[in-house]
PDB file of N, CA, C and O in Angstrom, chain B, residues numbered from 101:
ATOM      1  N   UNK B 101     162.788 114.094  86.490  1.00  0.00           N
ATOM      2  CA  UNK B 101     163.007 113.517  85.181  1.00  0.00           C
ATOM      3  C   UNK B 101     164.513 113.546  84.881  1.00  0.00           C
ATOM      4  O   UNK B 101     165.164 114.587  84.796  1.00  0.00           O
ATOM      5  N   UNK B 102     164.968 112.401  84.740  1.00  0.00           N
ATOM      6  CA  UNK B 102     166.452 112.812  84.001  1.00  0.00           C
ATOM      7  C   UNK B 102     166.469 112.370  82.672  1.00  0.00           C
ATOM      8  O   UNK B 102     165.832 111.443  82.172  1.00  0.00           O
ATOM      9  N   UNK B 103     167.614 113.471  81.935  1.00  0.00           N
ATOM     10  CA  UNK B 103     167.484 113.258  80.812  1.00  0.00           C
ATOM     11  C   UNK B 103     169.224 113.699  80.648  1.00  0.00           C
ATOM     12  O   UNK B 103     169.815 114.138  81.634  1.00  0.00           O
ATOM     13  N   UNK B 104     169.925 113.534  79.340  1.00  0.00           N
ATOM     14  CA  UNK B 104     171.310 114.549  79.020  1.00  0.00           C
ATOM     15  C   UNK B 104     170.895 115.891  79.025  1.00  0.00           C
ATOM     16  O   UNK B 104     169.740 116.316  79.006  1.00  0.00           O
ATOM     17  N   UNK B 105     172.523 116.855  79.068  1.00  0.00           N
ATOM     18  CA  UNK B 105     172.148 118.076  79.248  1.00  0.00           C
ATOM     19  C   UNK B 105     171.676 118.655  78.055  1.00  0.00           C
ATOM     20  O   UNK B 105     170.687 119.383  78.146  1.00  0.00           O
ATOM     21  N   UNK B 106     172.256 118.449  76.820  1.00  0.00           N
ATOM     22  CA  UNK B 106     172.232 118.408  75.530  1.00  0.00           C
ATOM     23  C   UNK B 106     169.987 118.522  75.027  1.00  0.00           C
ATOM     24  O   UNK B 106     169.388 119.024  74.075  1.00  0.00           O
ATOM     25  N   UNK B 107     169.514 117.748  76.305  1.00  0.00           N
ATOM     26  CA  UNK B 107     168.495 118.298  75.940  1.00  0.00           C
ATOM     27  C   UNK B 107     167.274 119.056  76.801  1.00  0.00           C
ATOM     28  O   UNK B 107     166.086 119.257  76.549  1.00  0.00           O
ATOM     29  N   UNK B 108     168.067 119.353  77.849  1.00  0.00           N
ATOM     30  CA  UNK B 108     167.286 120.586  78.775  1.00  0.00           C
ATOM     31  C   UNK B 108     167.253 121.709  77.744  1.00  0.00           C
ATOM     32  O   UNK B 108     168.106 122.123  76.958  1.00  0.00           O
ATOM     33  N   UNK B 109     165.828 122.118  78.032  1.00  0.00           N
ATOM     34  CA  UNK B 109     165.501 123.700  77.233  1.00  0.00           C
ATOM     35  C   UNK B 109     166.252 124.719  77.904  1.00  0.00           C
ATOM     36  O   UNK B 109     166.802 124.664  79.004  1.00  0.00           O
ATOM     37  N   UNK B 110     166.189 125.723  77.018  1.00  0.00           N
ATOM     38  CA  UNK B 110     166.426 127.051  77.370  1.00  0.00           C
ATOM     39  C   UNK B 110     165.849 127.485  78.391  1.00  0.00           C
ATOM     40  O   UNK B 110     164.647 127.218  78.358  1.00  0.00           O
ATOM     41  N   UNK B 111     166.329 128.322  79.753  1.00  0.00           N
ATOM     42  CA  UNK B 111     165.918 128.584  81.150  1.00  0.00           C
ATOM     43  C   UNK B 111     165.437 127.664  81.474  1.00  0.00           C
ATOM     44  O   UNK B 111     164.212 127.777  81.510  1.00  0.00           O
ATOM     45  N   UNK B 112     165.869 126.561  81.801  1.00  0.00           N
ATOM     46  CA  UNK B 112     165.346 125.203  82.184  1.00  0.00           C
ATOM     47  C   UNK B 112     166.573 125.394  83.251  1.00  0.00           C
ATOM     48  O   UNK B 112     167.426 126.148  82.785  1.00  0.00           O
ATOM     49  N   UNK B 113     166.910 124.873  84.657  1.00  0.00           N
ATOM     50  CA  UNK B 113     168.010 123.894  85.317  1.00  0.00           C
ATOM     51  C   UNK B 113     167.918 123.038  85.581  1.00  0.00           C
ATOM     52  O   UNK B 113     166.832 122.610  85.972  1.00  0.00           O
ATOM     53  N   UNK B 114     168.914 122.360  85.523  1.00  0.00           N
ATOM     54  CA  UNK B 114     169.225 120.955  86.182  1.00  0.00           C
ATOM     55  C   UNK B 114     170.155 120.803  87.086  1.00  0.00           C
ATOM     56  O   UNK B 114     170.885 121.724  87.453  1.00  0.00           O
ATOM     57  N   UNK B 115     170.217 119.387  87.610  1.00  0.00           N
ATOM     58  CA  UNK B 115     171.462 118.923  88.894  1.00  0.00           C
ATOM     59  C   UNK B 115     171.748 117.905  88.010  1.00  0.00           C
ATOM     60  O   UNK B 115     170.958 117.183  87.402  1.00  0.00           O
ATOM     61  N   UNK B 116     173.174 117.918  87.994  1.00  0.00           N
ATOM     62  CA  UNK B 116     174.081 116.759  87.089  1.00  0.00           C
ATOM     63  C   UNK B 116     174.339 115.808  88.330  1.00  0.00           C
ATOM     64  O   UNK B 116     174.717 115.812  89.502  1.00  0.00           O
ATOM     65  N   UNK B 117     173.935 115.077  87.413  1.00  0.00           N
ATOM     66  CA  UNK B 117     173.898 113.518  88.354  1.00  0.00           C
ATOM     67  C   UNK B 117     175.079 112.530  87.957  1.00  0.00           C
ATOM     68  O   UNK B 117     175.633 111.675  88.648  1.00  0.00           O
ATOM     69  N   UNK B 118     175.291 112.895  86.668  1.00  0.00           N
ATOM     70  CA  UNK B 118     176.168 111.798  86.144  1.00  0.00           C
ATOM     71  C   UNK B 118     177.220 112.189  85.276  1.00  0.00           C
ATOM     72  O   UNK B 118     176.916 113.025  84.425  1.00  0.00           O
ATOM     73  N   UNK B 119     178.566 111.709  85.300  1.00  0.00           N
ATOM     74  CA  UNK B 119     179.071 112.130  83.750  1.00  0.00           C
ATOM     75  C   UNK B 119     179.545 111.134  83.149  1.00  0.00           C
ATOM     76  O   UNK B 119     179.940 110.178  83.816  1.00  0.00           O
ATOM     77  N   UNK B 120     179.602 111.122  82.068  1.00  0.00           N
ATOM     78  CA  UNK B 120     180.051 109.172  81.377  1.00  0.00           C
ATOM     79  C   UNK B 120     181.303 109.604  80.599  1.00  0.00           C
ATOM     80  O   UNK B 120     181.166 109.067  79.500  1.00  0.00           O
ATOM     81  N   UNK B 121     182.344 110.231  80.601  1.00  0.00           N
ATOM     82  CA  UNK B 121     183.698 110.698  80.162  1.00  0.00           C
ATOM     83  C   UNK B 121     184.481 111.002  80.977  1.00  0.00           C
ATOM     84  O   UNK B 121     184.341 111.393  82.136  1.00  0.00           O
ATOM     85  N   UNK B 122     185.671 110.752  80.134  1.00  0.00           N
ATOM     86  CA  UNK B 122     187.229 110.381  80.573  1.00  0.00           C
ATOM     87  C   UNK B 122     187.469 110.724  81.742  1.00  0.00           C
ATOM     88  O   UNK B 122     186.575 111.466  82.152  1.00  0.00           O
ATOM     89  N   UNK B 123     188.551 110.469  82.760  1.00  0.00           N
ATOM     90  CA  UNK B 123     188.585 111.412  83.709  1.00  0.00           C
ATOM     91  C   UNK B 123     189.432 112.285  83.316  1.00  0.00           C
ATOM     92  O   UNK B 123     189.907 112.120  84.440  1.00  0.00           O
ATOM     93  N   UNK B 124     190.164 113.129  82.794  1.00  0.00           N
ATOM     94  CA  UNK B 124     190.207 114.328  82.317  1.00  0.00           C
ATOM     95  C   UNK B 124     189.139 115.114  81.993  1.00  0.00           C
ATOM     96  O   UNK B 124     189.154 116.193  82.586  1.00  0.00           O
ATOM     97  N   UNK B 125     188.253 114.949  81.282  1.00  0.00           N
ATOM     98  CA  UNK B 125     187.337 116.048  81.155  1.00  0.00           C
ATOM     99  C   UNK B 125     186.346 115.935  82.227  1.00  0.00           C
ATOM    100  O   UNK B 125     185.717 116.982  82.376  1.00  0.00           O
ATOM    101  N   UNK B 126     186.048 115.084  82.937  1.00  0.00           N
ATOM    102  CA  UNK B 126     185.303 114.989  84.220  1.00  0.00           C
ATOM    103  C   UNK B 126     186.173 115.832  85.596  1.00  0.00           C
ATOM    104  O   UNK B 126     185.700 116.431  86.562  1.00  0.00           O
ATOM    105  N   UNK B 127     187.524 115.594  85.223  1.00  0.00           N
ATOM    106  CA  UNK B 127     188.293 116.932  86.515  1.00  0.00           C
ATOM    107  C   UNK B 127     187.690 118.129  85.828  1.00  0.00           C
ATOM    108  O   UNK B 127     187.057 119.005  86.417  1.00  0.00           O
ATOM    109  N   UNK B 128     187.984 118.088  84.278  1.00  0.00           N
ATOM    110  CA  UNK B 128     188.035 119.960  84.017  1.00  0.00           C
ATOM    111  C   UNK B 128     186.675 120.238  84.475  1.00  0.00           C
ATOM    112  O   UNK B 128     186.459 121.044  85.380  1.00  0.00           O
ATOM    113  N   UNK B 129     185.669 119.532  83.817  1.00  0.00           N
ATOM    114  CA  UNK B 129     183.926 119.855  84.860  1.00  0.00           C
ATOM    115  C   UNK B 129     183.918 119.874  86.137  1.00  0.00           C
ATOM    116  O   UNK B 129     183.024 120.113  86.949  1.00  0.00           O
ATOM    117  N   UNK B 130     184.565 119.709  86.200  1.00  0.00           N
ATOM    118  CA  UNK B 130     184.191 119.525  87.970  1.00  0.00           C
ATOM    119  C   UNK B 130     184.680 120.682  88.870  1.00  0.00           C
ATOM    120  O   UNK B 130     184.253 121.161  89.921  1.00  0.00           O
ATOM    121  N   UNK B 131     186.082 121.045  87.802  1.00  0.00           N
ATOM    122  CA  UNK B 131     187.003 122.134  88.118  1.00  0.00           C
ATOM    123  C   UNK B 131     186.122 123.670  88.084  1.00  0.00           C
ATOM    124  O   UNK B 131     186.211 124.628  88.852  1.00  0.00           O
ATOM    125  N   UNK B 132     185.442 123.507  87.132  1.00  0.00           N
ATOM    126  CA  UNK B 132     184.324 124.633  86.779  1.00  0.00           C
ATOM    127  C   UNK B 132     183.194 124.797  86.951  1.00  0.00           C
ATOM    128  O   UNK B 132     182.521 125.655  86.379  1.00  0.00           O
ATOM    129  N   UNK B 133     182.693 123.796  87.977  1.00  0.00           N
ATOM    130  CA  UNK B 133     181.064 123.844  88.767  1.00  0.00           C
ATOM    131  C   UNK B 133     180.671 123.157  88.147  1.00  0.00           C
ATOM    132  O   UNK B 133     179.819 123.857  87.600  1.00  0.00           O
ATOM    133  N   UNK B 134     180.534 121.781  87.517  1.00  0.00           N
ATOM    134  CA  UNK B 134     179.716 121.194  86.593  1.00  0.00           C
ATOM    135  C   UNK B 134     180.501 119.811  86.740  1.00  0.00           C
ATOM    136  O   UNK B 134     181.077 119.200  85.840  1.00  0.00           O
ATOM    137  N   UNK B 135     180.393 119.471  88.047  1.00  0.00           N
ATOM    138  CA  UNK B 135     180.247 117.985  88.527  1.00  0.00           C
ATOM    139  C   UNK B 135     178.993 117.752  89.122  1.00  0.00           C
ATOM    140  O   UNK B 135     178.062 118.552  89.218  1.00  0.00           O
ATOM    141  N   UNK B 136     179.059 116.422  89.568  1.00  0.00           N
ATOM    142  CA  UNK B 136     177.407 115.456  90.042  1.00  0.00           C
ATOM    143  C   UNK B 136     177.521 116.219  91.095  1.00  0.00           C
ATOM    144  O   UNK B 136     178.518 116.468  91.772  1.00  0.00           O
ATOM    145  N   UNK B 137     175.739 116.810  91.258  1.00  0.00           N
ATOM    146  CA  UNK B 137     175.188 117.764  92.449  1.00  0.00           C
ATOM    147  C   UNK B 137     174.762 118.817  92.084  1.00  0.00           C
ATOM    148  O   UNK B 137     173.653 119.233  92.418  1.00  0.00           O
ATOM    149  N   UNK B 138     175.835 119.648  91.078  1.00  0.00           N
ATOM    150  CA  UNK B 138     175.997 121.050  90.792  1.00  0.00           C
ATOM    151  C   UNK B 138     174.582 121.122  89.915  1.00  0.00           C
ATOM    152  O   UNK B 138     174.088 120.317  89.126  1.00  0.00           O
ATOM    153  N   UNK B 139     174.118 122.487  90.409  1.00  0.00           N
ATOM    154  CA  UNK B 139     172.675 122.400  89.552  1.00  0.00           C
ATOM    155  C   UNK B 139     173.597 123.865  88.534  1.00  0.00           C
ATOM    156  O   UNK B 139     174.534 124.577  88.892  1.00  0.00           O
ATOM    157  N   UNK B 140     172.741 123.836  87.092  1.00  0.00           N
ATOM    158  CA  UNK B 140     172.971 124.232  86.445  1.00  0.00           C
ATOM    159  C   UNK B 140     172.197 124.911  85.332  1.00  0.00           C
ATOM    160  O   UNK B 140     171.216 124.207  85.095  1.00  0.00           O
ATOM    161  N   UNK B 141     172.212 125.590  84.835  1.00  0.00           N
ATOM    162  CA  UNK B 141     170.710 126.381  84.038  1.00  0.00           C
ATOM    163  C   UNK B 141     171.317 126.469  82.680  1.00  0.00           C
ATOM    164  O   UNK B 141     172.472 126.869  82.533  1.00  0.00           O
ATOM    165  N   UNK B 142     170.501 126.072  81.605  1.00  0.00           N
ATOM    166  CA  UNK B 142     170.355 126.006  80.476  1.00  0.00           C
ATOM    167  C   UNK B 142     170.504 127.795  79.755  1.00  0.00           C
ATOM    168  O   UNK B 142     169.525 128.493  80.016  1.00  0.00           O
ATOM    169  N   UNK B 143     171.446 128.372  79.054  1.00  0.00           N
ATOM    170  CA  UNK B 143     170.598 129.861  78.479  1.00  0.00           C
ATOM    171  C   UNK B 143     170.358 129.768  77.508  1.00  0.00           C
ATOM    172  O   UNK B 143     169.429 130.445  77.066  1.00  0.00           O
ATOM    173  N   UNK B 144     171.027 128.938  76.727  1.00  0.00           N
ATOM    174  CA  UNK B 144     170.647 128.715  75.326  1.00  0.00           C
ATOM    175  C   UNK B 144     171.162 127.827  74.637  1.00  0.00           C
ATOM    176  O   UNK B 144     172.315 127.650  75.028  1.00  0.00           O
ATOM    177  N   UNK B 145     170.929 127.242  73.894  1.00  0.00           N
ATOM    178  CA  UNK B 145     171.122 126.055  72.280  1.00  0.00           C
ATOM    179  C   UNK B 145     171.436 126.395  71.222  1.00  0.00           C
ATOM    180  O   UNK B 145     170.503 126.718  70.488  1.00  0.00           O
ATOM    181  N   UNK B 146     172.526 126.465  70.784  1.00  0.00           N
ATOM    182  CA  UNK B 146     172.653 126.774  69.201  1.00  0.00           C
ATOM    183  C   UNK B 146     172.431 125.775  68.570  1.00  0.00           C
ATOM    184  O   UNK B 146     172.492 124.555  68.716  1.00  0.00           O
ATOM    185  N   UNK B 147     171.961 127.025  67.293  1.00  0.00           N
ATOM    186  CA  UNK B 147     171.244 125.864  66.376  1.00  0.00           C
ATOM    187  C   UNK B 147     172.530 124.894  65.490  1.00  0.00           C
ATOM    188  O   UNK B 147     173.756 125.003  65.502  1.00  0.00           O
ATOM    189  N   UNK B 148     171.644 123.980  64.787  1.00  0.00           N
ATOM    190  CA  UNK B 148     172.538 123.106  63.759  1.00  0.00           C
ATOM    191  C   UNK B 148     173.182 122.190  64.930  1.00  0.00           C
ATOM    192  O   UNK B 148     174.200 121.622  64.534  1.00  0.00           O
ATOM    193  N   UNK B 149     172.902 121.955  66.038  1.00  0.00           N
ATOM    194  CA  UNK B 149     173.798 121.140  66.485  1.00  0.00           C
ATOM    195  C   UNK B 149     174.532 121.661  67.385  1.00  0.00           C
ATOM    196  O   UNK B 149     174.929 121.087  68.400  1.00  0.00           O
ATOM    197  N   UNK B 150     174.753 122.793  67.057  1.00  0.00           N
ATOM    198  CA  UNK B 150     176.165 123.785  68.144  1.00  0.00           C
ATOM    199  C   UNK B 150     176.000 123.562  69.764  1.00  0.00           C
ATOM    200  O   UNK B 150     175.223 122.722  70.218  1.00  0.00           O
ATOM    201  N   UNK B 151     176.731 124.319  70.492  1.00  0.00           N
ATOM    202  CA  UNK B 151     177.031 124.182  71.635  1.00  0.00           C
ATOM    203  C   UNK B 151     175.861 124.699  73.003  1.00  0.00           C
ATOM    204  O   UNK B 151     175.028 125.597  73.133  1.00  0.00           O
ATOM    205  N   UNK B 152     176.164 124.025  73.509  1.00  0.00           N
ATOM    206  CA  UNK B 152     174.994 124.001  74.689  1.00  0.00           C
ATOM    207  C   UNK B 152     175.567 125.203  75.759  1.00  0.00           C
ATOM    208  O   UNK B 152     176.610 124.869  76.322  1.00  0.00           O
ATOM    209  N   UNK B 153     175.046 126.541  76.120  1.00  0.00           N
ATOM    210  CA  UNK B 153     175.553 127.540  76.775  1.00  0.00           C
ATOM    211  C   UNK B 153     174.579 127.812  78.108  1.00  0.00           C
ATOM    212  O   UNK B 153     173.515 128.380  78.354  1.00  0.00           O
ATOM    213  N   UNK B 154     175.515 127.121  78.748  1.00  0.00           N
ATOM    214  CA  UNK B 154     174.983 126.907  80.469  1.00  0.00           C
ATOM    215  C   UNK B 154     176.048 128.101  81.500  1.00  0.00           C
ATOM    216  O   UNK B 154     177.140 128.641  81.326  1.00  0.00           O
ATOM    217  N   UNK B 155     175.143 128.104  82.451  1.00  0.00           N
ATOM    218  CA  UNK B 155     175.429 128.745  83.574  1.00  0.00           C
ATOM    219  C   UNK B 155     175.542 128.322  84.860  1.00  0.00           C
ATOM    220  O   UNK B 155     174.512 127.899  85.384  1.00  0.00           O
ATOM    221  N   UNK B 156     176.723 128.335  85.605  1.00  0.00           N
ATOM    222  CA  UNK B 156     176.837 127.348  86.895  1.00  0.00           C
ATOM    223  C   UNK B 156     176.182 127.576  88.230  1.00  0.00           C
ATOM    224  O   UNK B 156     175.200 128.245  87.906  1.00  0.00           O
ATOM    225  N   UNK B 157     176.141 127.451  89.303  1.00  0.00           N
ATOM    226  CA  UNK B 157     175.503 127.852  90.510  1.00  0.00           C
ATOM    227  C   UNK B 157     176.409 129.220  91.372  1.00  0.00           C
ATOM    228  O   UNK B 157     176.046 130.106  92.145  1.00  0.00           O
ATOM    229  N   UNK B 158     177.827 128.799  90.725  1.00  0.00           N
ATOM    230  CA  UNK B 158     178.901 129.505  91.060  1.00  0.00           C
ATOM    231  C   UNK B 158     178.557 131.140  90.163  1.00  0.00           C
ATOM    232  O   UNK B 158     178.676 132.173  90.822  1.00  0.00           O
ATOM    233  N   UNK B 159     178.248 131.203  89.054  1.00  0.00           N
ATOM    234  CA  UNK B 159     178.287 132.230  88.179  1.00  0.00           C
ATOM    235  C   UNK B 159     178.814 132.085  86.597  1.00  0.00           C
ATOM    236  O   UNK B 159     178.448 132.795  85.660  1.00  0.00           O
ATOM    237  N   UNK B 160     180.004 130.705  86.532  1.00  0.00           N
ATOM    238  CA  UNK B 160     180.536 130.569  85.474  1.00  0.00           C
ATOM    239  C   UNK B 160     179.270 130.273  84.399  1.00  0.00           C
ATOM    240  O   UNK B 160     178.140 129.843  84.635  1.00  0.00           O
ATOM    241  N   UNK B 161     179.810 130.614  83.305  1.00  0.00           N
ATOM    242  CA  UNK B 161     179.075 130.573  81.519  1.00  0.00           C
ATOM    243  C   UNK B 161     180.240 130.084  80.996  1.00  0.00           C
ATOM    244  O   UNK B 161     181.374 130.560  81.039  1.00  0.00           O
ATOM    245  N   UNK B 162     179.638 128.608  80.265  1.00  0.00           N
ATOM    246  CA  UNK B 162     180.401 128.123  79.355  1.00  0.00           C
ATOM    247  C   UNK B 162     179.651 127.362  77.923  1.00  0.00           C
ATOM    248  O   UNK B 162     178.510 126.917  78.052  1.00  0.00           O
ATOM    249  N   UNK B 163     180.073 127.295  77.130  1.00  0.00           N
ATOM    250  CA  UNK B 163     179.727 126.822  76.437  1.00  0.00           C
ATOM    251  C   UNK B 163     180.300 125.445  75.726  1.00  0.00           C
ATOM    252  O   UNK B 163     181.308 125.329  75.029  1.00  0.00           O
ATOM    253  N   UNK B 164     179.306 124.397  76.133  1.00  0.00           N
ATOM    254  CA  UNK B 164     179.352 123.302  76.341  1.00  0.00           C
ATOM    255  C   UNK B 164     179.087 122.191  74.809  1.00  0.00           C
ATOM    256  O   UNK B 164     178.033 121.734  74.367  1.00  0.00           O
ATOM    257  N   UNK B 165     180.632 122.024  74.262  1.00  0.00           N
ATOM    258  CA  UNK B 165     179.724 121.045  73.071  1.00  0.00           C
ATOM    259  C   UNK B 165     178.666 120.167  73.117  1.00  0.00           C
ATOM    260  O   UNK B 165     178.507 119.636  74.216  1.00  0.00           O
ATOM    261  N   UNK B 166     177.614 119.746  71.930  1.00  0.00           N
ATOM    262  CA  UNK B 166     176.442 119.363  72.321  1.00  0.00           C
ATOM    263  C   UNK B 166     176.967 117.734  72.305  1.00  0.00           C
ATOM    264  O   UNK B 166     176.564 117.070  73.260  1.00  0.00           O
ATOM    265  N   UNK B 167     177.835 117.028  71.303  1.00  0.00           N
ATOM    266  CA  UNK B 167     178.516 115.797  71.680  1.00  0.00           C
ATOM    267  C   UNK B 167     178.646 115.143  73.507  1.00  0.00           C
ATOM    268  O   UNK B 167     178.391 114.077  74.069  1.00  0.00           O
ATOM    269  N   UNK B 168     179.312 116.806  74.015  1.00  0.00           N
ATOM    270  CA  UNK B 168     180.116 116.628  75.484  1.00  0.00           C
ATOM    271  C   UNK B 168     178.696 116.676  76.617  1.00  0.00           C
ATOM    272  O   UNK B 168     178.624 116.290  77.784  1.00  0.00           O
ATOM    273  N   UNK B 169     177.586 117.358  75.662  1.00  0.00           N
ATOM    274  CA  UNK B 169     176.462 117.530  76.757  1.00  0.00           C
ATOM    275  C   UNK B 169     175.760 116.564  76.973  1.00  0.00           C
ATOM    276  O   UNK B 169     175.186 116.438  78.055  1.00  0.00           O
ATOM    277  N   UNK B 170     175.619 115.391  75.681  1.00  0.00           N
ATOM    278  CA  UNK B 170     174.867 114.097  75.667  1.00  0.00           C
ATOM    279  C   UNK B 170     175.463 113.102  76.636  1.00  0.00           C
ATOM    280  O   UNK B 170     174.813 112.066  76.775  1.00  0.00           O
ATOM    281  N   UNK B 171     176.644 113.230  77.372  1.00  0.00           N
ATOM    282  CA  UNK B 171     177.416 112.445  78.185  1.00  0.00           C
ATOM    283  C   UNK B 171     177.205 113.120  79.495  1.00  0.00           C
ATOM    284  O   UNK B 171     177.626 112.453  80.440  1.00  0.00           O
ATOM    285  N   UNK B 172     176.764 114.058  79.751  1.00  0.00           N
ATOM    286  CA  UNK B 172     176.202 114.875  81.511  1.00  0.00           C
ATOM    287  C   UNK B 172     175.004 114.316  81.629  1.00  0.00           C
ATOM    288  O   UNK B 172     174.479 114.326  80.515  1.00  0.00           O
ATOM    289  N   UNK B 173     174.274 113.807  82.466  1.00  0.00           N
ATOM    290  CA  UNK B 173     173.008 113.028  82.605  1.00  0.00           C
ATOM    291  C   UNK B 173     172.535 114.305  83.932  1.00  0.00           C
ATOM    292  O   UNK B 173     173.247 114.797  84.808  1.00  0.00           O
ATOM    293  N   UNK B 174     171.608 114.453  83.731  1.00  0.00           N
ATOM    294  CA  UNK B 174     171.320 115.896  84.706  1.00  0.00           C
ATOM    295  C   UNK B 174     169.774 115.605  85.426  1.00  0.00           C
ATOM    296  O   UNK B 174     169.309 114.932  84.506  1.00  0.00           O
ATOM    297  N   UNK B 175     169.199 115.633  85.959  1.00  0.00           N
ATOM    298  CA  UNK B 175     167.843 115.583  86.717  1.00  0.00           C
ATOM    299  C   UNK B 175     167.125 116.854  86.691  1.00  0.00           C
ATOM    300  O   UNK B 175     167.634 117.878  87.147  1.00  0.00           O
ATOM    301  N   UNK B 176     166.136 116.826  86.253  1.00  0.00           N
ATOM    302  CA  UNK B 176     165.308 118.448  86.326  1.00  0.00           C
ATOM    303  C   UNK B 176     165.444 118.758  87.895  1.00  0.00           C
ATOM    304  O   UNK B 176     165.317 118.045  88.890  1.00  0.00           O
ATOM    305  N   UNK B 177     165.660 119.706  87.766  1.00  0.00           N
ATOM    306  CA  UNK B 177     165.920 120.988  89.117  1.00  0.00           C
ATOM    307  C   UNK B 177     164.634 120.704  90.190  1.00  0.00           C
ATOM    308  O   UNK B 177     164.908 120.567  91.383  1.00  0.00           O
ATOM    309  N   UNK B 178     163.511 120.637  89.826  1.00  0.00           N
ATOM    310  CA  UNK B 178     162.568 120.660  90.445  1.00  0.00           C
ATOM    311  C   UNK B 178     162.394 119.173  91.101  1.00  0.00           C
ATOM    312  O   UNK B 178     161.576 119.142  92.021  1.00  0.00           O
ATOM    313  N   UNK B 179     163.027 117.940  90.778  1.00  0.00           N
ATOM    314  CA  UNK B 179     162.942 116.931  91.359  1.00  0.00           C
ATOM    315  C   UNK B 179     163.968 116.137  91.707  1.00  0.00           C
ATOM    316  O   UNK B 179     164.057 114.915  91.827  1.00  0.00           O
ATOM    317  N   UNK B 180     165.038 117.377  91.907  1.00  0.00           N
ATOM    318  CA  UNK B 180     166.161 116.830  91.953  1.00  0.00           C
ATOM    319  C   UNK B 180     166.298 116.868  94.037  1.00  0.00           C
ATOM    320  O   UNK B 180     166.000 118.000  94.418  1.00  0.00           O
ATOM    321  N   UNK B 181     166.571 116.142  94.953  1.00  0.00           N
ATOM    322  CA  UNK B 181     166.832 116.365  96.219  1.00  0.00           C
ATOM    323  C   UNK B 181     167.254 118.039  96.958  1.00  0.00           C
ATOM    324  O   UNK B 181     166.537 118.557  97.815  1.00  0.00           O
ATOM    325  N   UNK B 182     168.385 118.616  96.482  1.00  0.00           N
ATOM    326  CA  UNK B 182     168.856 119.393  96.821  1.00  0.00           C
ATOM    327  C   UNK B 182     167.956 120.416  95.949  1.00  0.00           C
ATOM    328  O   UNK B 182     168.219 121.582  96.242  1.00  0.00           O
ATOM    329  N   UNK B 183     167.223 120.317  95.214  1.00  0.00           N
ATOM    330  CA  UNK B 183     166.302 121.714  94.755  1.00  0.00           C
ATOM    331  C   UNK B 183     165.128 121.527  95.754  1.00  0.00           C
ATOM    332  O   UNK B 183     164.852 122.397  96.580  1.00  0.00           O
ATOM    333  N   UNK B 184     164.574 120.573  95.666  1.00  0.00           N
ATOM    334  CA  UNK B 184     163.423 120.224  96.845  1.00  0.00           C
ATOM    335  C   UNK B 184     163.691 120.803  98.180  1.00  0.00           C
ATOM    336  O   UNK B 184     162.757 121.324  98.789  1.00  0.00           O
ATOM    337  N   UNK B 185     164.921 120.760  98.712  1.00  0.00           N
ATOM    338  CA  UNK B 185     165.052 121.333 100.343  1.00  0.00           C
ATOM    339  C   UNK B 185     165.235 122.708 100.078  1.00  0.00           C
ATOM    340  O   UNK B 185     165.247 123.373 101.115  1.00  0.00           O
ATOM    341  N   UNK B 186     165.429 123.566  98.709  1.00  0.00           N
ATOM    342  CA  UNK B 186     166.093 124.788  98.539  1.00  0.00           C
ATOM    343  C   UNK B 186     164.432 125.374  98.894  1.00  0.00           C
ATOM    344  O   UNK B 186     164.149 126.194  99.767  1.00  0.00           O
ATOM    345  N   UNK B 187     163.352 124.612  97.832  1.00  0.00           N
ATOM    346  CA  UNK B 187     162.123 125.350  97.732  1.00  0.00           C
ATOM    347  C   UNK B 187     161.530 125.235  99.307  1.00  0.00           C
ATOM    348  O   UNK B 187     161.039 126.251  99.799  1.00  0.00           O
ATOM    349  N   UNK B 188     161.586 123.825 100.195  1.00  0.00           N
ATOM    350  CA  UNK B 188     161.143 124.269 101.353  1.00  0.00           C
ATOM    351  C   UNK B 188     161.598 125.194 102.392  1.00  0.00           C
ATOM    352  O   UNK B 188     161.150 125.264 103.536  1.00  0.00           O
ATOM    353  N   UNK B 189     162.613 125.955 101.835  1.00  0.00           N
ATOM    354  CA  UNK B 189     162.988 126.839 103.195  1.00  0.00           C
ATOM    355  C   UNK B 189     162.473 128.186 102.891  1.00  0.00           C
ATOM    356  O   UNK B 189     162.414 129.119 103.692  1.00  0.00           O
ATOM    357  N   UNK B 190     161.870 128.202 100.852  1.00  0.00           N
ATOM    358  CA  UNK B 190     161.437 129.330 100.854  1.00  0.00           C
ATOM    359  C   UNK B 190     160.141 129.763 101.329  1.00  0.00           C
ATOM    360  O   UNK B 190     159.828 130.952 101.271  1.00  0.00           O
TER     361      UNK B 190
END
């Protein structure tokens, strides 16, 4: 399923497939594990709107405006290619 990151649940991951912004902020993502491929896990949502606080494959935690998260297009983890070959080797 793809959807933005902005609306993966909490302990949910995804693989970012896409980003639709500048290339400046597409280097700084990319710079920090959160370019197309990178799977990524949801920890939490603040409320009112606030910021989307993800975790990278690498280890990084950032917290991600929810504006900046509606522009990451991400694929659920479970049907994403590279999660599929992760589960068959387990």
């Amino acid at each position: 399923m793809t959807r933005d990151l902005a609306a993966v649940l909490p302990g949910e991951s995804a693989v970012v497939t896409s980003l639709d912004l500048e290339a400046e902020l597409v280097a700084w993502l990319c710079a920090v594990g959160i370019g197309c491929g990178e799977r990524i896990t949801v920890l939490r949502r603040a409320a009112f709107g606030g910021p989307v606080h993800v975790r990278t494959d690498c280890g990084g935690e950032f917290a991600i405006a929810r504006s900046l998260a509606r522009s990451i297009a991400t694929s659920t983890a479970s049907s994403a290619p590279h999660a599929r070959e992760d589960e068959e080797r387990e």
